[in-house]
N, C-alpha and C positions, 0 to 999 in steps of 0.2 A: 565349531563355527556353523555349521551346516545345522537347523532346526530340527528336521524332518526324516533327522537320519540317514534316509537313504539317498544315494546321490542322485543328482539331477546326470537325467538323461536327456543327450542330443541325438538328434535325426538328420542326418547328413544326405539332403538329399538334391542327387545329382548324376546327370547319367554319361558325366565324363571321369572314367576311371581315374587320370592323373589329379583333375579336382579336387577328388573326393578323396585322394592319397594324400593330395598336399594338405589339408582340412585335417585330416584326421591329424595327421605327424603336430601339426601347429594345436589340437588340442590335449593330446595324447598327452599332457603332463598335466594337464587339470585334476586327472582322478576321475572324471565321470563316463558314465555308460555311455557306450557310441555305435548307434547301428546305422546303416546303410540302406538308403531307397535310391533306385534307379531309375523309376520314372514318375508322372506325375499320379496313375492310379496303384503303382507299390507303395509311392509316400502315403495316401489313405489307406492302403493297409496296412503299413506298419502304424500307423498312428494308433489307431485300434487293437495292435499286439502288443507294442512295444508302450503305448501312452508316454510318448518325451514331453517334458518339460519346456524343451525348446528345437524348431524347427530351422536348421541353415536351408535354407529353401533356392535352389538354381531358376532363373524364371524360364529358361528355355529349355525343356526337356520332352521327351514323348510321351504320347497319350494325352497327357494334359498338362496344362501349363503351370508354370507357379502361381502366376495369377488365379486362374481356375481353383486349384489347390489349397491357395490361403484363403479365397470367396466360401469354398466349403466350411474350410474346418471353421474359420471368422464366424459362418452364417448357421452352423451346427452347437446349440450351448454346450452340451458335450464336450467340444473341441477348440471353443472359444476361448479359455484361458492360454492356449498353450501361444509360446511366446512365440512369433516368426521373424526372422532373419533374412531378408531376402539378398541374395548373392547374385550379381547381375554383371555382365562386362555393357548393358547399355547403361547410355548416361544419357541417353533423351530425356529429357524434361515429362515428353509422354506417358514416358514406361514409368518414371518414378510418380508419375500421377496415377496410373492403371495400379502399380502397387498398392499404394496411399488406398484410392476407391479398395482394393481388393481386403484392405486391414491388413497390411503387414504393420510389424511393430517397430520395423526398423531395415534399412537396407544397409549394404556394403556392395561397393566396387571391385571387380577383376580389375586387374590382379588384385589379391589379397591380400593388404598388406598385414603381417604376424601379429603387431602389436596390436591395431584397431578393431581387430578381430577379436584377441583375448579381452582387451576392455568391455567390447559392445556385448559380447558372452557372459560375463562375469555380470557384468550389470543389469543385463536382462533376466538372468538365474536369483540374483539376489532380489530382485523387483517379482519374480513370478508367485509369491504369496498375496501379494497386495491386488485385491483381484477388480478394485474400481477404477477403473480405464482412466478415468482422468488423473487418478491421483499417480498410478504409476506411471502415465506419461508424464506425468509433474516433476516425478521422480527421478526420474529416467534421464529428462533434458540437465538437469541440475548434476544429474552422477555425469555426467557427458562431458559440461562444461566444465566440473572443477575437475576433470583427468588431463584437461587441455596444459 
């Protein structure tokens, strides 16, 4: 099923221990590589050790933001393909515009709920070959809707 052989790795980055407990256990049956950052300049380092596939990105974290965070690797080609996730308990209308501006590829709600989380993962991981922004956003809203 999987193209490229090896498996897609996530980055779970987060710098509340239980978060990032519960995140892992909820993808911990997928089969794929799962490392750990705990703030927003460990997630640029591991980004460059570990190169995931995909980013679960917390937007409020130390050193630097998720925002900050996603602005780099977005505004780095290097690190522009890599898919992001942003994991946030705000729902201001604000924040998810400061996301949007910052290029995430997609947000989720605290709490998290298990299933929306597997779908939006699965979906973003099978869309991360397709590397013309618009077509995988094209892509992307159509895998969204017909999982509804």
């Amino acid at each position: 099923m999987d193209h490229d052989k090896q498996k897609p790795r996530i980055l779970i980055a987060d710098d509340n221990e239980a978060n990032v407990e519960l995140l892992e256990a909820y993808l911990s049956g997928l089969g794929h590589e799962i490392a750990i950052a705990v703030d927003g300049q460990d997630t640029l380092d591991k980004v460059s050790s570990f190169q995931p596939d995909l980013i679960l990105l917390d937007i409020m974290m130390p050193k630097l933001s998720g925002f900050e965070v996603c602005q780099k690797l977005k505004d780095d080609s290097q690190t522009s393909g890599i898919m992001i996730l942003m994991v946030t308990a705000l729902n201001e209308l604000g924040d998810i515009e400061r996301a949007v501006e910052a290029g995430t590829d997609d947000f989720l709600s605290k709490p998290v709920n298990k299933i929306e989380l597997l779908k939006r993962v699965e979906n973003m991981l099978t869309l991360r070959g397709v590397t013309d922004e618009l077509e995988r956003l094209r892509q992307y809203i159509e895998k969204m809707e017909g999982a509804r």
